[in-house]
C-alpha positions as CSV (number, residue, x, y, z in Angstrom):
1,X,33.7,-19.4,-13.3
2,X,30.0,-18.6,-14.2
3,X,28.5,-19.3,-17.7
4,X,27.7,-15.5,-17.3
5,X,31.2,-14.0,-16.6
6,X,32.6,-16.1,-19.6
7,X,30.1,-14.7,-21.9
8,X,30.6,-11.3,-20.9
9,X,34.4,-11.2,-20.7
10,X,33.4,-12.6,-24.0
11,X,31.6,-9.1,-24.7
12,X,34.2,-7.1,-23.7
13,X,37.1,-8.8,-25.4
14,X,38.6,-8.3,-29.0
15,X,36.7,-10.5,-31.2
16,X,40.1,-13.3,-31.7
17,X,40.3,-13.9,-28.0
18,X,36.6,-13.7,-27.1
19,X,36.1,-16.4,-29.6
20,X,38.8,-18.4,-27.8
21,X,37.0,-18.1,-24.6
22,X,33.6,-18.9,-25.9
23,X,34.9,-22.2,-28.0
24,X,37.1,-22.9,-24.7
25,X,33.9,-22.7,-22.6
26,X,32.0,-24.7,-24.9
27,X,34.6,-27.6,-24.9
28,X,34.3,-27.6,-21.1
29,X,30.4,-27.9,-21.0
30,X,30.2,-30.1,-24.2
31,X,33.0,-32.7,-23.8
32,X,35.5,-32.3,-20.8
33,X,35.4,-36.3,-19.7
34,X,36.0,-36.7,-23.2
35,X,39.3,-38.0,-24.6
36,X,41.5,-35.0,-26.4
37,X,40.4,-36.3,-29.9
38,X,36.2,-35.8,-28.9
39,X,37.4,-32.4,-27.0
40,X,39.4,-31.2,-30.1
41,X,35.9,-32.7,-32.7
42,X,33.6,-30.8,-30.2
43,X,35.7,-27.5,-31.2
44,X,36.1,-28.5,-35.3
45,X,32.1,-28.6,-35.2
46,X,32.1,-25.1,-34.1
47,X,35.0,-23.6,-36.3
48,X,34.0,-25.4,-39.3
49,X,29.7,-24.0,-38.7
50,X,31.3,-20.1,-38.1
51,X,33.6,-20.9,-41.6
52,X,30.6,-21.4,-43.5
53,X,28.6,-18.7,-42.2
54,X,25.4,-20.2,-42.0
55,X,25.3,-20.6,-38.2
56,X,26.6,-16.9,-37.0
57,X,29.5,-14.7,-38.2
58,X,31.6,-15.5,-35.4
59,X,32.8,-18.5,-33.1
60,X,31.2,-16.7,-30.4
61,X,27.8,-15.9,-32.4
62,X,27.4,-19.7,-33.4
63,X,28.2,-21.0,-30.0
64,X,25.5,-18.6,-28.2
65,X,23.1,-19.4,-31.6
66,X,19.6,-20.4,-29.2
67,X,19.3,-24.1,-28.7
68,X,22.7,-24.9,-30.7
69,X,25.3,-25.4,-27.8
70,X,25.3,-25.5,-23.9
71,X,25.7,-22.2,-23.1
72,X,22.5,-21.3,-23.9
73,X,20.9,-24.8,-22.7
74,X,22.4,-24.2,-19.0
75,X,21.3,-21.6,-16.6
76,X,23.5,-18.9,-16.8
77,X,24.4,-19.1,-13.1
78,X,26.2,-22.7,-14.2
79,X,29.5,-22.6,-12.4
80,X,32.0,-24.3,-14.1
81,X,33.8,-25.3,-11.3
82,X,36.6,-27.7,-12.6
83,X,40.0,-26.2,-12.8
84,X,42.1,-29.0,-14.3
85,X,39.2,-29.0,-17.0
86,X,39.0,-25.8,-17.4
87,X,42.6,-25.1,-18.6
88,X,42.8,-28.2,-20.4
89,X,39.8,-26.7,-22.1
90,X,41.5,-23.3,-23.1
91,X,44.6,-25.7,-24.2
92,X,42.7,-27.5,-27.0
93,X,40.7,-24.0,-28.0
94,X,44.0,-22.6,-28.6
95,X,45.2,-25.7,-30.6
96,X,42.2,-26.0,-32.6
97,X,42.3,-22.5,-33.4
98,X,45.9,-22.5,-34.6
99,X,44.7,-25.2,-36.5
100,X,42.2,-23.5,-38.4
101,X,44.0,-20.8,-39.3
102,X,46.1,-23.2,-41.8
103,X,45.0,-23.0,-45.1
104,X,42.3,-26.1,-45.3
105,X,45.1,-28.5,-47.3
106,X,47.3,-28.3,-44.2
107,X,44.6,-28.6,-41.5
108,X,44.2,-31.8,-39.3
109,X,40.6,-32.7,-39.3
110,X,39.7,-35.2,-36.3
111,X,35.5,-35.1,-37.8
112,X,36.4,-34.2,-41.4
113,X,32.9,-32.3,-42.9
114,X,30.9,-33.0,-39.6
115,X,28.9,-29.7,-38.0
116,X,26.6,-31.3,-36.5
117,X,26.9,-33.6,-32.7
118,X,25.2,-35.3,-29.9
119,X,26.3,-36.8,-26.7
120,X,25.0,-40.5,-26.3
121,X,23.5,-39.4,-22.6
122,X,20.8,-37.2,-24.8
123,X,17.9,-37.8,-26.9
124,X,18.9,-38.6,-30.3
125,X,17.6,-35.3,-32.2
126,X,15.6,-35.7,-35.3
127,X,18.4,-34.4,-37.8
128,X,20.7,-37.8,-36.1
129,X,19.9,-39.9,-39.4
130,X,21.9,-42.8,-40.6
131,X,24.9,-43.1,-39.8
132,X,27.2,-40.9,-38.1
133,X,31.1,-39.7,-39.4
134,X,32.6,-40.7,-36.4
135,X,32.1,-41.5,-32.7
136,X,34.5,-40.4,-29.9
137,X,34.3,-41.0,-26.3
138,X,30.3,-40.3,-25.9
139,X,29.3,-38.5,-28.8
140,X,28.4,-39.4,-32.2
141,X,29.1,-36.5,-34.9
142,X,27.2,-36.0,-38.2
143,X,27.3,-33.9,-41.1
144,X,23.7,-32.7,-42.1
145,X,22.9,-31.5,-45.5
């Protein structure tokens, strides 16, 4: 599946499900050699920066937020070609999801108060200071003030 078709099925779909798709997309391109606990961190990141508002009104919005998450650092044409992957990917979005629809007493929190990552294979950006909250598989996850 292209980066493209996601993000318009995304378009097209009612708002609950298209933000499904995109926050199962962006645990594909983001972290899908990573162990379920980074996959499932990768995703808090995202549902925890639409919560507050600050980053886009929707999953989708802050996922497709310029220069924030993959799908708008890859050429839209980026096939993501595998399956297994894939659905594993849509099987922790859906988790995750369910998960933050608890009441936040009752959620699980794998990066509690972290909205910010990077993966060790990148640059360290400039807001990477001190120490990070946690570090699982290949990325290191922050919270930035």
């Amino acid at each position: 599946m292209k980066i493209s078709f996601l993000l318009w099925l995304a378009s097209i779909l009612p708002q609950p499900v298209a933000d499904r798709a995109c926050l199962a997309g962006t645990i594909y391109l983001e972290a899908r050699s990573e162990p379920v606990a980074g996959q499932l961190a990768v995703a808090e990141v995202a549902l925890r920066r639409a919560e507050s508002g600050q980053w886009g009104n929707s999953v989708c919005s802050v996922l497709t937020a310029p220069g924030q998450f993959a799908f708008t650092l890859l050429p839209p044409g980026y096939v993501m070609s595998e399956a297994d992957a894939l659905q594993r990917s849509w099987a922790i979005a859906n988790v995750a999801m369910t998960m933050w629809s608890l009441p936040e007493p009752l959620r699980y929190s794998v990066v509690p108060k972290a909205d910010h990552f990077y993966a060790s294979n990148t640059p360290m950006p400039p807001w990477a200071k001190g120490y990070p909250l946690a570090r699982i598989g290949e990325h290191s996850f922050y919270r930035v003030d």
